[in-house]
C-alpha positions in Angstrom: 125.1 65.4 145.4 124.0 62.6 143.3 125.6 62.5 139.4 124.5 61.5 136.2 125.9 60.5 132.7 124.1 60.4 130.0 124.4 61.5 125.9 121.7 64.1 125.7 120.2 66.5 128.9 117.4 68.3 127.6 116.3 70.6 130.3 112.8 72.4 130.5 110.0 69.8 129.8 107.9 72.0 127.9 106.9 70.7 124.3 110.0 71.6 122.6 111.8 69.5 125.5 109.4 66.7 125.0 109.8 66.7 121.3 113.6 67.0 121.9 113.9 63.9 124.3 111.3 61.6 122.1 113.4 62.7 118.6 116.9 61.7 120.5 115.4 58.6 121.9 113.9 57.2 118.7 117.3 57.8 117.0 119.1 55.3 120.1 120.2 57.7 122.3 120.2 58.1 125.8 118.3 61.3 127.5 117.7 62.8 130.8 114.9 65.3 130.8 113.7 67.6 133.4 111.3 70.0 134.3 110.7 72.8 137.1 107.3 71.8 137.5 105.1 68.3 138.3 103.6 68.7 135.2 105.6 67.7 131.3 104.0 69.9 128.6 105.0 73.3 129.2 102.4 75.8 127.9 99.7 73.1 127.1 99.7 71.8 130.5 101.6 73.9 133.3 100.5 77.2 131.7 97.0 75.8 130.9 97.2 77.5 127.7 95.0 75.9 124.4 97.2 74.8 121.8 97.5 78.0 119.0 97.6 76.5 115.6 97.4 77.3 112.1 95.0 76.2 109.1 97.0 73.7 108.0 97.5 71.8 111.2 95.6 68.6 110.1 98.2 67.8 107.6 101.2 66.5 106.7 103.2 70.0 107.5 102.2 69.2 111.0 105.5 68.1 112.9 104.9 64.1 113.4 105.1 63.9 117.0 102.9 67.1 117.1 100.7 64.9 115.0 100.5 62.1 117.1 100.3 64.0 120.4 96.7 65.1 119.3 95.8 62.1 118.1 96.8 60.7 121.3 94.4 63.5 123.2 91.2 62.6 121.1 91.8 58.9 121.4 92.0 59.9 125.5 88.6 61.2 125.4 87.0 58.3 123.1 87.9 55.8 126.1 87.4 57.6 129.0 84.6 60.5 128.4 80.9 60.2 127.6 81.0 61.8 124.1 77.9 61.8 122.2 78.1 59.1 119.3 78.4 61.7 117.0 81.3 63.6 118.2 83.0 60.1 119.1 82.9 59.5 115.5 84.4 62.3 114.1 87.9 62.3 113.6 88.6 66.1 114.1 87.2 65.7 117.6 87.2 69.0 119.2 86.3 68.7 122.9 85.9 72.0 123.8 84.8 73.7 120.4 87.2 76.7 121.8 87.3 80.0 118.9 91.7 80.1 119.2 92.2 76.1 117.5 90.6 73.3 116.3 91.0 70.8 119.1 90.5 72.6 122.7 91.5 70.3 125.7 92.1 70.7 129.2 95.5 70.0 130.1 96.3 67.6 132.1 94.4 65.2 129.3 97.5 66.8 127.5 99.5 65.5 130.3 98.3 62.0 130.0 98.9 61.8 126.7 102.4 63.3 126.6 103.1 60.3 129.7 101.7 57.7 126.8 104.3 58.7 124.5 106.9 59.0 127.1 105.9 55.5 128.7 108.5 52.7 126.4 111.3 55.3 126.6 110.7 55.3 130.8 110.2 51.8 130.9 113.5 50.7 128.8 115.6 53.1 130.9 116.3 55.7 127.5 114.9 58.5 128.8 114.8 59.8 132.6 112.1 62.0 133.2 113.2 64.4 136.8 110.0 66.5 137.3 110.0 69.2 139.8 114.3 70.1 139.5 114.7 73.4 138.5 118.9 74.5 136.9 120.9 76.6 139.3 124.5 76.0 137.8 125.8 75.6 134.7 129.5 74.0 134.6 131.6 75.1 131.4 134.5 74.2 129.7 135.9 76.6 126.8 133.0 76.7 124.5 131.4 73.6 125.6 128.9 73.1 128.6 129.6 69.8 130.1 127.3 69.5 132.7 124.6 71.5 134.4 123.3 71.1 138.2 119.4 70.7 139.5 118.0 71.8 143.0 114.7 69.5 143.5 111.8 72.1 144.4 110.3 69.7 147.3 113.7 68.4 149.1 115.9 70.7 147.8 118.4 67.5 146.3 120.7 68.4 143.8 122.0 66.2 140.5 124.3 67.5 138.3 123.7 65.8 135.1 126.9 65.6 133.0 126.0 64.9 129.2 127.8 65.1 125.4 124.5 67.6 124.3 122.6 70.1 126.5 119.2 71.4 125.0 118.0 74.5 126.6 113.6 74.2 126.4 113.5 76.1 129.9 110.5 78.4 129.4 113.4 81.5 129.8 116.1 80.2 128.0 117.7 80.0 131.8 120.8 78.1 130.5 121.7 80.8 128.2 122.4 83.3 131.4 124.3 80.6 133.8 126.3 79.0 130.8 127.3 82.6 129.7 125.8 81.9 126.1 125.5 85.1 124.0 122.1 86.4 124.0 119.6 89.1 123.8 116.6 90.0 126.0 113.3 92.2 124.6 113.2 94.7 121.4 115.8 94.5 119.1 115.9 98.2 117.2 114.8 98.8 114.0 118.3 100.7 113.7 120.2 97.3 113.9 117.7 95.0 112.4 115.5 96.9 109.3 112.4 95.5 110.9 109.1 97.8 109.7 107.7 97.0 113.2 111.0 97.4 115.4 110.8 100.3 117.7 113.5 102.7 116.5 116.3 101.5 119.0 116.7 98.6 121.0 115.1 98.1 124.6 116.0 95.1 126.2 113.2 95.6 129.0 110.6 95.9 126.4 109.1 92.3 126.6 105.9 90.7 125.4 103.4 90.5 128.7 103.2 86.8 130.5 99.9 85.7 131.8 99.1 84.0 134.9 96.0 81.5 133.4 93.0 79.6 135.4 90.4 77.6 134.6 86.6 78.2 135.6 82.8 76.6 135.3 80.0 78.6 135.7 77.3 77.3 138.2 74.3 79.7 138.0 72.6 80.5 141.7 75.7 79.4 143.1 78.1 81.7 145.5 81.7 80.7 144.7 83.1 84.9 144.7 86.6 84.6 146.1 88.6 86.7 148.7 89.5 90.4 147.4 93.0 90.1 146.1 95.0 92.9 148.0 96.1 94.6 144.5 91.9 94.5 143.1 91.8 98.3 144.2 95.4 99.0 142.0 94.2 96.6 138.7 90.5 98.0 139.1 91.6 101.4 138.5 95.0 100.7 136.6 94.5 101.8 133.0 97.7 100.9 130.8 98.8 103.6 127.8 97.6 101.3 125.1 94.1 100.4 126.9 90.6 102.0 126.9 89.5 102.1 130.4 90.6 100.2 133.5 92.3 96.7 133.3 89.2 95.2 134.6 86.5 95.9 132.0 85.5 94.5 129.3 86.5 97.2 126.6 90.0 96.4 125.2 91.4 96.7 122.2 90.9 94.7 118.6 95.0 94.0 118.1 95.1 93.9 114.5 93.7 97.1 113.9 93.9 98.3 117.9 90.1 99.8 117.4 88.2 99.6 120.6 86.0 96.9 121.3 83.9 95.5 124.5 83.4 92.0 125.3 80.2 89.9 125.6 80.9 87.1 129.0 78.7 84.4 127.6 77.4 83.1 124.3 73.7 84.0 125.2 74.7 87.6 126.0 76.3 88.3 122.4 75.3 91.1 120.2 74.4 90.1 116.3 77.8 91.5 115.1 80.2 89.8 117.5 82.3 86.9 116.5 82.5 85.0 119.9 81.8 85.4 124.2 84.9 85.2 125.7 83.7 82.3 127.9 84.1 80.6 124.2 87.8 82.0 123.4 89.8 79.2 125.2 87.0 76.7 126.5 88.3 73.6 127.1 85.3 71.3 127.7 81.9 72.2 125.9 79.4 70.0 127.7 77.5 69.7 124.3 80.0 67.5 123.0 79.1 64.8 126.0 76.2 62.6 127.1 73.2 64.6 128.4 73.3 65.8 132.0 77.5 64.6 132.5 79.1 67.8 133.0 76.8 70.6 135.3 78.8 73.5 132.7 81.6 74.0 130.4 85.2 74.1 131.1 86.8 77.7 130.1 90.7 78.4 130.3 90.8 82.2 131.2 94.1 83.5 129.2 91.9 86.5 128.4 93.7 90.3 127.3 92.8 91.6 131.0 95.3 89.2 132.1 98.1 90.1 130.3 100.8 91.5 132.9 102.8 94.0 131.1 103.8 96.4 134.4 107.1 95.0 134.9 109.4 92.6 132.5 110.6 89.3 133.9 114.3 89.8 132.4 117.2 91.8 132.8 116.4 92.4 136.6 117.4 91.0 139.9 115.9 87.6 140.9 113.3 89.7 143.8 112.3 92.3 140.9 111.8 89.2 139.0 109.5 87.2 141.6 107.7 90.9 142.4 106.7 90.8 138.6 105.3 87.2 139.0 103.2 87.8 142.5 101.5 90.9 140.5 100.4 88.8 137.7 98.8 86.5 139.8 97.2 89.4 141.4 95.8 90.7 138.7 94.4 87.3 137.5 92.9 86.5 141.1 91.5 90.6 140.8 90.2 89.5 137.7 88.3 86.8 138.9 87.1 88.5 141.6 85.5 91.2 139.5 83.8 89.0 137.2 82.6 87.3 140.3 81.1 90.9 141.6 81.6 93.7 139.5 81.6 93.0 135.9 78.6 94.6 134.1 75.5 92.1 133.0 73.3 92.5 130.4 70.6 92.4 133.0 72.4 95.5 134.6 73.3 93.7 137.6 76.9 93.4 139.0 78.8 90.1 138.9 78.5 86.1 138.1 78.6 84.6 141.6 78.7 81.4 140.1 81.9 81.5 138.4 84.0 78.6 140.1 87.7 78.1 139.9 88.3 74.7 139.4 91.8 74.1 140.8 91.6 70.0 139.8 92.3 71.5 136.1 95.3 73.2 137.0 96.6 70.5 139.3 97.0 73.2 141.5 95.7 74.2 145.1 94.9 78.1 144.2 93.2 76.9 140.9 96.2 79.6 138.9 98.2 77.4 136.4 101.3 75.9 137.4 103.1 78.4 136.1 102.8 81.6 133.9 102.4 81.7 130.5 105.5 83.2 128.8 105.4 84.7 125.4 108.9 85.7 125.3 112.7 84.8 126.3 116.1 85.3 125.8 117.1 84.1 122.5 120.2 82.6 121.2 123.2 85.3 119.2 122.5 82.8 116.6 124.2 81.7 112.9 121.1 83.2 111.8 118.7 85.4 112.7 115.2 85.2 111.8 113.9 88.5 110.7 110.0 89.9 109.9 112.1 90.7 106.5 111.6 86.6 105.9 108.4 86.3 107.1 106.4 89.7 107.6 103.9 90.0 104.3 104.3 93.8 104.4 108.2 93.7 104.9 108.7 91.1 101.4 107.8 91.9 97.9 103.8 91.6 97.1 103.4 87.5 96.5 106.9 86.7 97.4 106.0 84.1 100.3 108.2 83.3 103.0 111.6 83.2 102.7 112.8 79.5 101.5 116.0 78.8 103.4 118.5 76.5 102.3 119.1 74.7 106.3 115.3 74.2 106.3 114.1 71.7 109.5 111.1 72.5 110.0 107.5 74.1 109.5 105.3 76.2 111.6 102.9 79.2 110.8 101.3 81.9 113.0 100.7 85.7 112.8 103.2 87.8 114.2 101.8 87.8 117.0 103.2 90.0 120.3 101.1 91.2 123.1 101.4 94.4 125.2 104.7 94.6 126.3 106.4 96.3 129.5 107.6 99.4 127.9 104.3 100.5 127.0 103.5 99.3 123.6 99.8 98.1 122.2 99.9 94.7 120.3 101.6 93.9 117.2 99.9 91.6 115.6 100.4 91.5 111.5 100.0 88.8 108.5 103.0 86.4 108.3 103.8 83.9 105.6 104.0 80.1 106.4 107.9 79.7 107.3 110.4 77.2 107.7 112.9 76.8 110.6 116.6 77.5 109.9 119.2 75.1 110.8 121.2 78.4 111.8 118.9 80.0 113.9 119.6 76.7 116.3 123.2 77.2 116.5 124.8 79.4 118.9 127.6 81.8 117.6 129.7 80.5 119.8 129.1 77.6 122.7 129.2 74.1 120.5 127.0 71.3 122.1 124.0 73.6 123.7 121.0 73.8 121.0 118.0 75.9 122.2 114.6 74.0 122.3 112.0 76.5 123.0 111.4 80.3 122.9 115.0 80.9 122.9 116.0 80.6 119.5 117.6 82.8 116.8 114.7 84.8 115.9 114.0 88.4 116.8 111.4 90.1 119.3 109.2 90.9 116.2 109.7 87.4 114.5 109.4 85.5 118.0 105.9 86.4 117.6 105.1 83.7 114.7 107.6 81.5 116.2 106.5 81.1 119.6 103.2 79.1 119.3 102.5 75.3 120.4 103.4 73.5 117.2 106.4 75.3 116.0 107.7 74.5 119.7 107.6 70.9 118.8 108.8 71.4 115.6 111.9 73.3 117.1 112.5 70.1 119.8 112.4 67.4 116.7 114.8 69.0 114.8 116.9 69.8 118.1 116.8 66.2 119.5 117.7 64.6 115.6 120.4 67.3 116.0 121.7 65.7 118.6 121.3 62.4 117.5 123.1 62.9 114.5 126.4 64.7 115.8 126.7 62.3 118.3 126.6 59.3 115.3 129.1 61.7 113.4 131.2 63.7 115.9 130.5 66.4 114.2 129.5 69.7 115.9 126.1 71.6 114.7 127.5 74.1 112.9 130.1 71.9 110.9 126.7 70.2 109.7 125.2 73.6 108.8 128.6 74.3 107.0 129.0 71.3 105.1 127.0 70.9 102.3 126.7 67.3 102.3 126.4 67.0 106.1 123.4 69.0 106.0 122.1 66.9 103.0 122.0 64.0 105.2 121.0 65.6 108.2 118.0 66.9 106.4 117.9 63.5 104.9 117.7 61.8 108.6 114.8 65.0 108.9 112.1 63.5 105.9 113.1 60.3 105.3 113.8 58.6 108.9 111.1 61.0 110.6 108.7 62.1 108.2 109.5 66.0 108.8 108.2 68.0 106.2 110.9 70.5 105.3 109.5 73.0 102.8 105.7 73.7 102.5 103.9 73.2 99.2 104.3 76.2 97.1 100.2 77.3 97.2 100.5 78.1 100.6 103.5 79.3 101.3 102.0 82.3 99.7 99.4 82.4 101.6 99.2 85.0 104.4 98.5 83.2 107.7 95.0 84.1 108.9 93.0 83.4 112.4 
């Protein structure tokens, strides 16, 4: 077994872990990050999901490195892609004109990007990047985690990685289970927590739905219809509690008001009175932004409701339950595909686009399925604090009020409450939120001292995780995490002697604005403002 010292082990490479390792570098400190899969980035490259942001996201409440991360991406396609002078000019270069954010990209342009970042750190020895070492141990000492051990997925070679601070940004909080961290898993109940959207009592197998993503072009008069998943017979008759019809249709459900609705495919085939095709939703690359005749179609990413998995929940069961729950998304995303392929209903009244394609060179996969699944939802931290839809919900605070202002600010993010269908049986929950700030306490453990959560996994609740989830705020969380790190390791300080201390957390928040140019508090005209698609 080979071993490994270092200050800071950030584990899960994900954007919170990348934000995390970049933050603790820049403030002189020596990282190791890993990640399960070939691919840094997490859900905007591995899980091939399109960043989800909020209106303000071309500001300065945009976390830095979040900032520059996109600016990185547009300058990508300026030097390598035929863009059309005009859309090489514009500075909110939006490559795939996708409906869900304001710069669309496919992933792995992501990846390249996130490697350009990464590159001085690699090349001066301050951060170690181990792709493709997934943790099975974690090795414990009182309420400290000194070291945690990593099984290589190709040659099966373990590390063990001993280091002074341990930041959890695995896409399932997986440290939190082997380093017996207190935790929860799924609903919360509105019993324990007040929450107006709470079920009633607590069910820790009631979790938000994953999604097992691909990406697709459409070549017309082409025959690309794949093999007949064995579930397509099971997901084309499978109609869930909250759902209209079948899973494979085109009539879902709107989830703010959870009226019925039924999907136009393409742009061409859309009624007066829709907003968008879904081939439109997550597209990636729209081949009007490029040179005549340099792309034969668009890129789409399918992360489409009929994907949504919610039979089964991915925590709180056995490791084959677990892996049974993951092979039946992928079915239904390959059964999916295959239906649009041959059975979805045309305008035309014909049966099917043949010419859908997978393009498996998107995913950096061979199946053409994303890396890995798209997870909404995992265990979080027993935190300090807890973030509840009482500090962020507009119905659950007084008319006007705004989010709640918390004195441990570190960060900004924004995004509707947000939860899919979730294994227990429950239609979306999607309702207006307030532009909120991260709290320093929702970071620390109750308990374990030097392991900060850098992803999904922190103090919030399953109501609130669904604003706190999205692709910026995950940044935001891994900056503040990695200058959390930084700090205590300057001042020997635990985290939650910084939280207690009134003048610790004065500089820490100091280190936050000044040194890294991380807004802290949003300007009081929109922190009023209900967040809005």
């Amino acid at each position: 077994m080979t071993e490994i010292r270092t200050e800071v082990l950030v584990v899960g490479g994900g954007l919170g872990g990348v934000a995390a390792a970049l933050t603790a570098a820049r403030l002189g400190r020596r990282v190791v990050l890993t990640e399960a899969t070939d691919w840094l980035g997490g859900q905007l490259t591995s899980q091939a999901v399109p960043p989800d942001e909020h209106p303000w996201i071309e500001g300065p409440a945009a976390p830095p490195g979040y900032t520059e991360l996109r600016r990185r991406v547009r300058d990508y396609y300026r030097r390598n892609y035929p863009l059309r002078p005009d859309a090489a000019q514009d500075p909110l270069l939006d490559p795939g004109l996708g409906v869900v954010s304001r710069m669309c990209h496919e992933p792995r342009v992501a990846v390249a990007a996130i490697e350009e970042m990464l590159a001085p750190w690699r090349a001066s020895g301050a951060i170690t990047v181990l792709t493709g070492y997934e943790p099975v141990a974690a090795h414990t000492d009182g309420d400290r985690v000194e070291a945690v051990t990593l099984t290589g997925r190709r040659d099966g070679r373990e590390i063990t990685v001993h280091a002074q601070y341990i930041a959890d940004a695995t896409e399932l909080g997986d440290l939190l289970e082997m380093a017996h961290v207190e935790h929860v898993i799924g609903a919360e109940g509105r019993d324990e927590t007040g929450e107006p959207h709470a079920p009633e009592t607590a069910d820790p197998l009631d979790q938000q739905a994953v999604s097992w993503c691909f990406a697709l072009e459409h070549r017309p008069g082409e025959d690309h219809v794949t093999d007949r998943p064995a579930s397509y017979d099971h997901w084309r008759t499978a109609a869930a509690p909250f759902w209209p019809g079948p899973q494979l249709s085109f009539t879902d459900v709107v989830p703010i008001t959870l009226q019925h609705r039924t999907w136009a495919l393409m742009d061409a085939d859309r009624k007066a009175d829709d907003h968008f095709a879904l081939w439109q939703f997550r597209r990636v690359l729209a081949r009007e932004q490029f040179a005549d005749g340099a792309f034969a179609s668009d890129l789409t990413v399918v992360n489409w409701p009929q994907i949504d998995y919610w039979e089964a929940p991915l925590l709180g069961v056995d490791a084959e339950r677990r892996q049974k729950a993951l092979e039946a998304a992928r079915g239904l995303s390959l059964s999916f595909l295959h239906w649009l392929q041959t059975g979805a209903p045309r305008p035309d009244g014909g049966t099917g686009w043949p010419g859908l394609r997978l393009r498996p060179d998107v995913t950096g996969t061979p199946d053409g399925l994303a890396m890995a699944p798209y997870i909404r939802e995992s265990r979080r931290i027993k935190a300090e604090f807890t973030v509840l839809e009482q500090h962020v919900g507009v119905v659950a605070r007084p008319p006007g009020a705004g989010g709640a202002v918390f004195h441990d600010s570190v960060g900004l993010g924004s995004y509707r409450i947000d939860l899919h269908p979730s294994t227990a049986g429950r239609s979306y929950v999607d309702i207006e939120s307030y532009p909120f700030q991260i709290p320093l306490g929702a970071l620390i453990p109750v308990r374990v001292d030097n392991l900060l959560p850098a992803n999904k996994n922190i103090g919030t609740t399953h109501i609130t995780n669904g604003c706190y989830r999205l692709h910026p705020v995950e940044w935001a969380i891994g900056e503040a995490v990695g200058a959390l790190a930084g700090f205590c390791l300057d001042r020997a300080l635990p985290p939650r002697k910084v939280r207690a201390d009134q003048a610790q957390l004065a500089d820490y928040q100091r280190l936050l604005s000044h040194t890294l140019g991380i807004q802290l508090a949003w300007p009081e005209e929109i922190r009023s403002r209900p967040h809005h698609y």
